[in-house]
C-alpha positions, 0 to 999 in steps of 0.5 A: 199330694201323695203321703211320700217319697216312695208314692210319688215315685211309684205313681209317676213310675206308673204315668210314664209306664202308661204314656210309653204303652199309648205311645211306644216312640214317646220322646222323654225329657229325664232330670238328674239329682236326688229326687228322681233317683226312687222315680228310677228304681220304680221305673226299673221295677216296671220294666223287669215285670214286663210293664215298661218296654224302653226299645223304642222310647228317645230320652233327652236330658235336662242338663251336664257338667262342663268339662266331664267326660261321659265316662267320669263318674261325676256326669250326669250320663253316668248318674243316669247309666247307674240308675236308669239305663243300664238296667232297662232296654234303651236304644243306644242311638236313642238316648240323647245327653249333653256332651259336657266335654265338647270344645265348643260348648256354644255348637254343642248347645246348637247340636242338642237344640236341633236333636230335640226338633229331629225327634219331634219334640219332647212329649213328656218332661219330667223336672225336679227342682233345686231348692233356689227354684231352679229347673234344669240348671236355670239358675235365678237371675234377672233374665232367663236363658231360652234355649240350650245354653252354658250357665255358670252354677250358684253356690247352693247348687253346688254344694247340693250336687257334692255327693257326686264329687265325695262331698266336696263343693270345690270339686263340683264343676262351676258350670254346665251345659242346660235346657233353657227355659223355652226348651222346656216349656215346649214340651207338649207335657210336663211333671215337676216333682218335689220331695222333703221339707227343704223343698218346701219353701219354693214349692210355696213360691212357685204356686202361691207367687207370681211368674218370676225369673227369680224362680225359675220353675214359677214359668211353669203356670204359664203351660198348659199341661204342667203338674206338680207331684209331692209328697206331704214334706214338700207341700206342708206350706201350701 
């Protein structure tokens, strides 16, 4: 647990500049969504003072909208080209997203799946989590999706992703492209990252309650290098 939203970005910023200075080809599972956006800006500020060379680093991403192109200005690609990979030195034929706009989501799904194995795994996944539970966007449901996969949105979700469509929940898309739960767990490492106080009620689940489809981020106990990184907001009802 760290005081803040600025410490934990800036000590996750400094693990993933150090696992890219052990591992120079270090594949890296990247999220999207409000919580990474400081984790960025750190990052950001690593790599102009030397610290984080990204030439050589692959990036996969958690999830897309169905129906964006990468272009628009609501995806998850543009999300990450405006915090992230504009201003950093990413190979272009190394950064890897969903494409939301495919004409068949299912080879789509199939087409990222076989991406991820090519690269060799994902080395470190880095995840936030929606305040329903979810990871990527494995929604709550009585069964759980394993591989990459079209899920249908909840309303919080929406709703929680309206300041990428200005403010309107109507404008979000109803579905998206995601990881599925296996895919995620495969990763040989993963960091959950939780900030603020609306995130507190399921960070209490995930960690004092049992493994549930209901909470979607509660199969992380089941790896065997997952941690968790908060800040004091997030972790007042453990």
């Amino acid at each position: 647990m760290l005081p803040d939203e600025t410490a934990v970005a800036r000590a996750l910023a400094g693990r993933i500049a150090d696992a890219i200075g052990r591992n120079p080809r270090l594949v890296l599972g990247l999220p999207t969504g409000r919580t990474p956006i400081e984790l960025y800006r750190e990052l950001v500020a690593l790599h102009e003072k030397g610290r984080a060379d990204f030439s050589q680093v692959t990036t996969f991403n958690l999830d897309e909208f169905c129906g964006l192109p990468p272009a628009d200005a609501g995806s998850y690609r543009s999300f990450m080209d405006r915090h992230l990979l504009a201003h950093v030195n990413v190979t272009p034929g190394r950064v890897n997203f969903l494409n939301g706009a495919a004409p068949d989501a299912d080879a789509e799904c199939v087409r990222y799946e076989d991406a991820i194995a090519r690269a060799g795994g994902i080395d470190l996944q880095v995840l936030g989590i929606g305040t329903n539970g979810h990871i990527g966007f494995n929604e709550p449901a009585r069964e759980l999706h394993a591989r990459t996969h079209r899920v249908t949105l909840k309303p919080e979700t929406r709703r929680s992703n309206a300041r990428l469509f200005g403010g309107d929940p109507a404008k979000v898309p109803a579905e998206a492209l995601s990881m599925g739960m296996a895919t995620i767990l495969a990763a040989r490492r993963i960091v959950l990252v939780a900030t603020g106080a609306a995130k507190a009620s399921c960070i209490e689940r995930v960690i004092n309650g049992g493994v549930t489809t209901e909470v979607p981020a509660s199969f992380l106990q089941l790896h065997a290098d997952a941690e968790l990184m908060v800040d004091e907001s997030a972790a007042r009802e453990l």
